[in-house]
Residue frames relative to the residue before (quaternion, step in Angstrom):
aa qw qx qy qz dx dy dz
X 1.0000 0.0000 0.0000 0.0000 0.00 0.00 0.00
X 0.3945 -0.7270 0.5283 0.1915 3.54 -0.99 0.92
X 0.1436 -0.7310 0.6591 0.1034 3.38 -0.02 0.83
X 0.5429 0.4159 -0.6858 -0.2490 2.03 -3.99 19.56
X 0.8061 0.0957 -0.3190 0.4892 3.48 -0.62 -0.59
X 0.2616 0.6868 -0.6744 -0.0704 3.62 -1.60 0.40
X 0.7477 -0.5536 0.0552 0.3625 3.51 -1.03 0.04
X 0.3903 0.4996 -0.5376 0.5559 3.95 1.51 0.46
X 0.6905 -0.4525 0.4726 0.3084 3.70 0.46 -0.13
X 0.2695 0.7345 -0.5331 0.3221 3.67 1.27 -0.29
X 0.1132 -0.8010 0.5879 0.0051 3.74 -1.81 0.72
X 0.3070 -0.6242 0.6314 0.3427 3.55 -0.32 -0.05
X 0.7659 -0.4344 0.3147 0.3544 4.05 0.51 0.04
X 0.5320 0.4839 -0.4744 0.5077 3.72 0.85 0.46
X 0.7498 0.3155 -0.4010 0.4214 3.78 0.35 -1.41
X 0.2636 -0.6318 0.6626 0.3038 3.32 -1.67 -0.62
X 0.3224 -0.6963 0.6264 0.1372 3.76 0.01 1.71
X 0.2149 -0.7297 0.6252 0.1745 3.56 -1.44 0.71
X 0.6382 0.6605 -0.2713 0.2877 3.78 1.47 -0.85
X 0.4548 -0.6015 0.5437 0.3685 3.80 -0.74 0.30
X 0.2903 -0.8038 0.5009 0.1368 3.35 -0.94 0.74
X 0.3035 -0.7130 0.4610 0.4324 3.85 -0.27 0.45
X 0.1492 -0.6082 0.7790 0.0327 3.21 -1.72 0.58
X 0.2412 -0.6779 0.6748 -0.1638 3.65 -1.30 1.93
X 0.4214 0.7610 -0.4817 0.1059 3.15 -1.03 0.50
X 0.6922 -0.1311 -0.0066 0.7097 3.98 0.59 1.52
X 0.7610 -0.4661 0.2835 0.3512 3.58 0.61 1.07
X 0.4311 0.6351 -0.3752 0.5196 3.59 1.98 0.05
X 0.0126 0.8316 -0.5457 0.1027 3.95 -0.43 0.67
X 0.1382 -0.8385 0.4964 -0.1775 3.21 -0.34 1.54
X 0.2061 0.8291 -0.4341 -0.2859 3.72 -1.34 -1.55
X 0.7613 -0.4921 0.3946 0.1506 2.69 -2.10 0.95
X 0.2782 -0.6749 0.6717 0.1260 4.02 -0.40 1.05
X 0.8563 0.2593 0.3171 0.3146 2.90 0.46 -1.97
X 0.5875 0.6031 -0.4577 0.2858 3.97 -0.45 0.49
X 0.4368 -0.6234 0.6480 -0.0236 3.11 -1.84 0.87
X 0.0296 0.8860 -0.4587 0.0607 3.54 -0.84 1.34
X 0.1814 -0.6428 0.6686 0.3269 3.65 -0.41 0.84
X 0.8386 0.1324 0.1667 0.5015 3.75 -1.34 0.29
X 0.7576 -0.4253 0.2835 0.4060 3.23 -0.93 -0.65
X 0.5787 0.6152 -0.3753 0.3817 3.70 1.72 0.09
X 0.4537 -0.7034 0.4446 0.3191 3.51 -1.01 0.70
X 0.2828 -0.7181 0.6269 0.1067 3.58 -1.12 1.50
X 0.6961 -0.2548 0.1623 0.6513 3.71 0.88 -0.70
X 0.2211 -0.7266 0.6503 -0.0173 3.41 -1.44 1.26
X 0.0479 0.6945 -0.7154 -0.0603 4.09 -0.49 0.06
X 0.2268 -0.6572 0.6811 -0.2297 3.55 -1.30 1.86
X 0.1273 0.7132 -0.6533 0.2199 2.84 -0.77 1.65
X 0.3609 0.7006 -0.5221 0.3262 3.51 -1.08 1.30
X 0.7690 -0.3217 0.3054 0.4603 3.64 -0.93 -0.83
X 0.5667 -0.6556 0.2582 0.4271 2.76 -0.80 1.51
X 0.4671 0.6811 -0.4781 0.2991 3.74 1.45 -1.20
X 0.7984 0.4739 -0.2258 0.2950 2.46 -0.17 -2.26
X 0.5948 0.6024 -0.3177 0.4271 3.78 0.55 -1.37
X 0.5992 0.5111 -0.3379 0.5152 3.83 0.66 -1.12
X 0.8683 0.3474 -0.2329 0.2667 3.10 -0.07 -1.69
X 0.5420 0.6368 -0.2621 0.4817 3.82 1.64 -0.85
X 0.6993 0.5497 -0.1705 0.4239 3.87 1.55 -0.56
X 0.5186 0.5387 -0.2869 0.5988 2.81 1.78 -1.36
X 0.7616 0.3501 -0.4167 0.3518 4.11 0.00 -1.29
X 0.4742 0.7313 -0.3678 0.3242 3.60 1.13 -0.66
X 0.8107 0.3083 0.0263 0.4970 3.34 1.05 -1.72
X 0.6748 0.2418 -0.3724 0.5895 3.21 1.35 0.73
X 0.6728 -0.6251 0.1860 0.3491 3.22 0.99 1.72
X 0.6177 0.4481 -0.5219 0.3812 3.94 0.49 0.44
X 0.7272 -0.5356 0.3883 0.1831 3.00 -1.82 1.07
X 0.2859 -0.7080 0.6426 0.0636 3.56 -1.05 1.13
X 0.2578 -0.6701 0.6457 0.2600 3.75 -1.27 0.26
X 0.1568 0.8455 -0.4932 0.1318 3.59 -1.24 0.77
X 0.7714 -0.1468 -0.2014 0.5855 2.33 0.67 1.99
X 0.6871 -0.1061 0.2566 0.6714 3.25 0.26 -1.63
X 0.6602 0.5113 -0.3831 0.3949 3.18 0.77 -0.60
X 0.1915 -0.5659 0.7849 0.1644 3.75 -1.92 0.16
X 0.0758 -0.7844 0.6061 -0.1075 3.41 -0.60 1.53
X 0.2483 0.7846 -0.5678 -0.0190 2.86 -1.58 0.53
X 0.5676 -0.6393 0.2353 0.4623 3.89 -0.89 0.46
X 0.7263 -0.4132 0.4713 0.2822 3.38 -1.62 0.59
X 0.3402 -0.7430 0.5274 0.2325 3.95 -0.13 1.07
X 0.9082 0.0078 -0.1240 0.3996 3.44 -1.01 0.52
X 0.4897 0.6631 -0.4394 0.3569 3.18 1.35 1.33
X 0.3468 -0.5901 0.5664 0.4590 3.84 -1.09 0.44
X 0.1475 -0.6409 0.7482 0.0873 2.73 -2.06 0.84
X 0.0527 -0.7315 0.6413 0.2254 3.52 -1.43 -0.17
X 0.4127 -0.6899 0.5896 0.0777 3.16 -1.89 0.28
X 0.0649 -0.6640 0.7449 -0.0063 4.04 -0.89 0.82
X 0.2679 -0.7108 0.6440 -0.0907 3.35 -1.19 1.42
X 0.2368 0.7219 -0.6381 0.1252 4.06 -0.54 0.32
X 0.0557 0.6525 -0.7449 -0.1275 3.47 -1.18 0.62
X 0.6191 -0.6216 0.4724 0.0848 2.65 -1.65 1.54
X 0.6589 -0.5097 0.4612 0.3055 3.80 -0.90 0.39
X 0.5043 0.6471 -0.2756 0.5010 3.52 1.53 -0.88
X 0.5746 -0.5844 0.4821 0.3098 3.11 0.32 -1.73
X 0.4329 0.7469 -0.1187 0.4905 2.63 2.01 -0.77
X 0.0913 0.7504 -0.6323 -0.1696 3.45 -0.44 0.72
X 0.2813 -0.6674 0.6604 0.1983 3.72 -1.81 0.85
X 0.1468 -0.6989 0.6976 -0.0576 3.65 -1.28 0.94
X 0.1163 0.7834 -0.6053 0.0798 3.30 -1.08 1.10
X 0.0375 -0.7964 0.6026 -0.0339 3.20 -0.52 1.45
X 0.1866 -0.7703 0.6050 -0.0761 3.31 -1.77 1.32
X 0.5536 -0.5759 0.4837 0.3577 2.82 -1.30 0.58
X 0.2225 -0.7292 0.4851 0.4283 3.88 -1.15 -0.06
X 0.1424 -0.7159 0.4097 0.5471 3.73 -0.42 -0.56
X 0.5171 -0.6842 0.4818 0.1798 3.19 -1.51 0.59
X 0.1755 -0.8890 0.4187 0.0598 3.75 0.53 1.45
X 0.7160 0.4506 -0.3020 0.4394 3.41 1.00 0.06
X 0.7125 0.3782 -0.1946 0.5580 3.79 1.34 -0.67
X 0.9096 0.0397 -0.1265 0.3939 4.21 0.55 -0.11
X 0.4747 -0.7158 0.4100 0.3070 2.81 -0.81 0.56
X 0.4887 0.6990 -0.3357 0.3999 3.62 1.23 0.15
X 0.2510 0.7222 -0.6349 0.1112 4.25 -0.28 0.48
X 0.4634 -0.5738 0.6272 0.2501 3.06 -2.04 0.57
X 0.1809 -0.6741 0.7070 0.1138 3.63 -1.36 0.34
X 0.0512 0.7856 -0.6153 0.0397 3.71 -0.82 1.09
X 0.0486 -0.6752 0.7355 0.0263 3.75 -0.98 0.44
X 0.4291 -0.6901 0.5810 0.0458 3.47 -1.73 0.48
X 0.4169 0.7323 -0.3590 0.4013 2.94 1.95 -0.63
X 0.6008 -0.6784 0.3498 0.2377 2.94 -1.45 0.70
X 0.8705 0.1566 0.0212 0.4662 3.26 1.40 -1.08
X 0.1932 0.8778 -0.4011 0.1769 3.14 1.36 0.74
X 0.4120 -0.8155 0.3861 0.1272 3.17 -1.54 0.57
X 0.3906 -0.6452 0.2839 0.5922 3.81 0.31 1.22
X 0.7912 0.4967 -0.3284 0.1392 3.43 0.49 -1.02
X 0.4097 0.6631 -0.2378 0.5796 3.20 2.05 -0.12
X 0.7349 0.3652 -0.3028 0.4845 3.78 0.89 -0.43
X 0.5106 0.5487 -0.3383 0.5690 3.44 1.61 -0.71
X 0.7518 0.2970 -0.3994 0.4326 3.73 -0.14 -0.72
X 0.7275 0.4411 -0.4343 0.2959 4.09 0.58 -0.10
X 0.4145 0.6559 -0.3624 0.5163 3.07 1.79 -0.28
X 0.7286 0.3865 -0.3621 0.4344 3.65 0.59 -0.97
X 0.5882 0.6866 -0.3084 0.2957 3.31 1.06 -0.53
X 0.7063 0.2845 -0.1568 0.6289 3.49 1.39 -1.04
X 0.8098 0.3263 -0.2630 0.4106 3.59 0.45 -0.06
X 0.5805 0.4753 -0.3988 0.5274 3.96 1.12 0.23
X 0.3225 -0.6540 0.6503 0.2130 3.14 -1.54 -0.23
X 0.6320 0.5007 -0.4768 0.3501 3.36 0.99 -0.32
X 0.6195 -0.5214 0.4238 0.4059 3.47 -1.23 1.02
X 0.4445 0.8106 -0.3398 -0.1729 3.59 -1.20 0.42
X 0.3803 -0.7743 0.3699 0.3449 4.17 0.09 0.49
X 0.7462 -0.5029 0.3533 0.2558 2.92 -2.30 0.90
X 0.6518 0.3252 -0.3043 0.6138 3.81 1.17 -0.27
X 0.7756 0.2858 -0.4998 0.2588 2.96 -0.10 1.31
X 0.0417 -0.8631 0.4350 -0.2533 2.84 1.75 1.23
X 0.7919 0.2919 -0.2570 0.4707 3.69 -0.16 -1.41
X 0.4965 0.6217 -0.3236 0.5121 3.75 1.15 -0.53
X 0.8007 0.2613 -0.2630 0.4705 3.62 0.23 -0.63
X 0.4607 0.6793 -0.3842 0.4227 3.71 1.31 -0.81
X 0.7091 0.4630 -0.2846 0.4493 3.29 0.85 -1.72
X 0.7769 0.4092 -0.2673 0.3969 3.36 -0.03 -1.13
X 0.3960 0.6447 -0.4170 0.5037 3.96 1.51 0.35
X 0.7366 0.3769 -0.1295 0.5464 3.06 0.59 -1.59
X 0.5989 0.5503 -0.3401 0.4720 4.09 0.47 -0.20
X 0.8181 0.2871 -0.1210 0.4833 3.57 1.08 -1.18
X 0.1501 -0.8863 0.3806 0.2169 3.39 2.38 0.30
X 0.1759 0.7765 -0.5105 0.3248 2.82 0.47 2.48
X 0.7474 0.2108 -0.1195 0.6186 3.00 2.20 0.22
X 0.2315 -0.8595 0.4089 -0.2011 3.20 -0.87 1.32
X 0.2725 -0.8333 0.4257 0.2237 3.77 -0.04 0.94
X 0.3565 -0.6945 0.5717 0.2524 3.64 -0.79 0.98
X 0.5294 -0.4929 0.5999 0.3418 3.46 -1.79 0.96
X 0.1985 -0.8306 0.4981 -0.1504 3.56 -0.95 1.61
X 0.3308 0.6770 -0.6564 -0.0371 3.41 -0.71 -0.38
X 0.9012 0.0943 -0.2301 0.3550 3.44 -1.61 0.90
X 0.7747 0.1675 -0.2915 0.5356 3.16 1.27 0.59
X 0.3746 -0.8173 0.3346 0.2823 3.61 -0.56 -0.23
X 0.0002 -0.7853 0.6165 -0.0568 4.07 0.27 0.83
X 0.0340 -0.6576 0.7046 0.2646 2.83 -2.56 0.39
X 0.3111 -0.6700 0.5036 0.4479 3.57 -1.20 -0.78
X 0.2088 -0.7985 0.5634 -0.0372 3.39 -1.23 1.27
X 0.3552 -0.7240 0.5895 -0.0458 3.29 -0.44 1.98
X 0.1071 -0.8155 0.5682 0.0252 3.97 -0.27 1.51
X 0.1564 0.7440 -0.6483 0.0427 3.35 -1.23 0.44
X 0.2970 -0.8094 0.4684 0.1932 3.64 0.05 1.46
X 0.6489 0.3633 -0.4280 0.5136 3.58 0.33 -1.48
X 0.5733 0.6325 -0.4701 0.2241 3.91 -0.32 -0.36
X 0.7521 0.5303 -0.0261 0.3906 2.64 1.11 -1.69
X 0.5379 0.6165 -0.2013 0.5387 3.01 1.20 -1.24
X 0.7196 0.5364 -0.2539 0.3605 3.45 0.53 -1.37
X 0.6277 0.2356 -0.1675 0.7228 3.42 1.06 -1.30
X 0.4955 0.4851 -0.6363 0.3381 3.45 -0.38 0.97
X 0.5943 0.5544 -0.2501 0.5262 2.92 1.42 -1.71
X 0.7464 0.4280 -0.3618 0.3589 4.07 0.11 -1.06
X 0.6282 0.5575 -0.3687 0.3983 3.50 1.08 -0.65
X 0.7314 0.3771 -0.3395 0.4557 3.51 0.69 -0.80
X 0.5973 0.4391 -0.4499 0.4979 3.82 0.65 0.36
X 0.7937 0.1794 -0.4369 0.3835 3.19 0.62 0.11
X 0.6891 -0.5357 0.2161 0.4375 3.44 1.00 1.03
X 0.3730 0.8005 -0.4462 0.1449 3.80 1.16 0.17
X 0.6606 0.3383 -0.0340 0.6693 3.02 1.93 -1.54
X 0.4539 -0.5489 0.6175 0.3336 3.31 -1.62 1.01
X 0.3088 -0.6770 0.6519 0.1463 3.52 -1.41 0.80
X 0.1904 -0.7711 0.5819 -0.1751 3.25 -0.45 2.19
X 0.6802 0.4700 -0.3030 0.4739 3.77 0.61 -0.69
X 0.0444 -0.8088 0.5645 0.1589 3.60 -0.86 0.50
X 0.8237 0.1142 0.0177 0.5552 3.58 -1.15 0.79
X 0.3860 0.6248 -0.4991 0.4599 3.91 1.92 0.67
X 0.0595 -0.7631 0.6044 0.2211 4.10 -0.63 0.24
X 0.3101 -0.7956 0.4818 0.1967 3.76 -0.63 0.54
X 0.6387 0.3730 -0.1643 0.6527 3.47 1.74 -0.34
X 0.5411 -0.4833 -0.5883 0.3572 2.24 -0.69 2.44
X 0.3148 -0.7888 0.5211 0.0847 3.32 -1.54 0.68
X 0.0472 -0.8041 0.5475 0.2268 3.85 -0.52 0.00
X 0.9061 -0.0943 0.3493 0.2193 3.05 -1.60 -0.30
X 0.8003 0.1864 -0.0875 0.5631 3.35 0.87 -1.21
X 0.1872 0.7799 -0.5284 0.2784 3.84 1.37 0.56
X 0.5530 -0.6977 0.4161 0.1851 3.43 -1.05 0.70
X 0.2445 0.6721 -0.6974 -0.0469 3.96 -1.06 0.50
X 0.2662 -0.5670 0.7722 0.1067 2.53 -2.27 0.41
């Protein structure tokens, strides 16, 4: 994991919701600072409340039963790793934050989150490509690659609230390829010298 509007305040990733969101689950009652959904699966959730409640709202979470939150019915992603960060607060309060993990060796599919206040999708999309592609690629050609994400709807904004996430569908040879067609026809500034993008590995260069 890389660390819109409705009426709890929920976002797809532009607003910045300030309210606590309720979180239900077996009469256990808790809330939500924070969380990121694909659909209806949890991408990252932060829980904050009694230690009970908090325990017991994690425990159904991680033994696959649905949670309410807000509007939403949530629940985890079958045959996915998750993790967990525990902290009790000086208050009493305990905070839980469960995440999704990505899985760098089995899909080509990962989430990108930031907390930042004002970030840009296309700014989270190019650092995502950055740690998870191989195809060589540069900071000016950011709005260039954004676009041609959004054209090949290889990226997508996650239902959000207090933070801001997308999902990012990879395909190197693709990319590469229309990397490769754009700079012949002058679309992209050629930045890479003596760099081939067809075949590529792992250790390929960015700037």
């Amino acid at each position: 994991m890389n660390v819109h509007p409705q009426s709890n305040g929920d976002s797809t990733g532009k607003d910045r919701p300030s309210a606590l969101i309720p979180i239900e689950a077996e009469g256990f009652h808790a809330f939500a600072d924070a969380f990121a959904l694909d659909g209806q699966w949890v991408v990252f959730l932060s829980i904050a409340g009694h230690k009970d409640a908090v325990k017991a709202i994690r425990a159904r979470l991680l033994t696959n039963h649905w949670v309410n939150v807000g509007v939403h019915e949530i629940c985890l992603l079958p045959k996915t790793k998750y993790g967990t960060n525990v902290k009790a607060l000086p208050s009493g309060i305990v905070h839980t934050a469960v995440f999704m993990k990505n899985d760098l060796g089995q899909s080509q599919t990962y989430y990108a989150l930031t907390a930042r206040p004002e970030p840009t999708v296309s700014d989270l999309y190019f650092t995502a490509l950055i740690k998870h592609s191989a195809v060589p690629v540069h900071s000016g050609w950011k709005a260039w690659l954004y676009k041609r994400a959004v054209q090949r709807k290889e990226v997508e904004a996650l239902t959000a609230h207090g933070i801001h996430g997308i999902k990012i569908s990879l395909d190197d040879i693709s990319l590469a390829e229309d990397i490769s067609t754009a700079l012949k026809k002058g679309k992209l500034r050629k930045v890479f010298d003596n760099v081939s993008l067809l075949p590529f590995s792992k250790t390929s260069s960015r700037i």
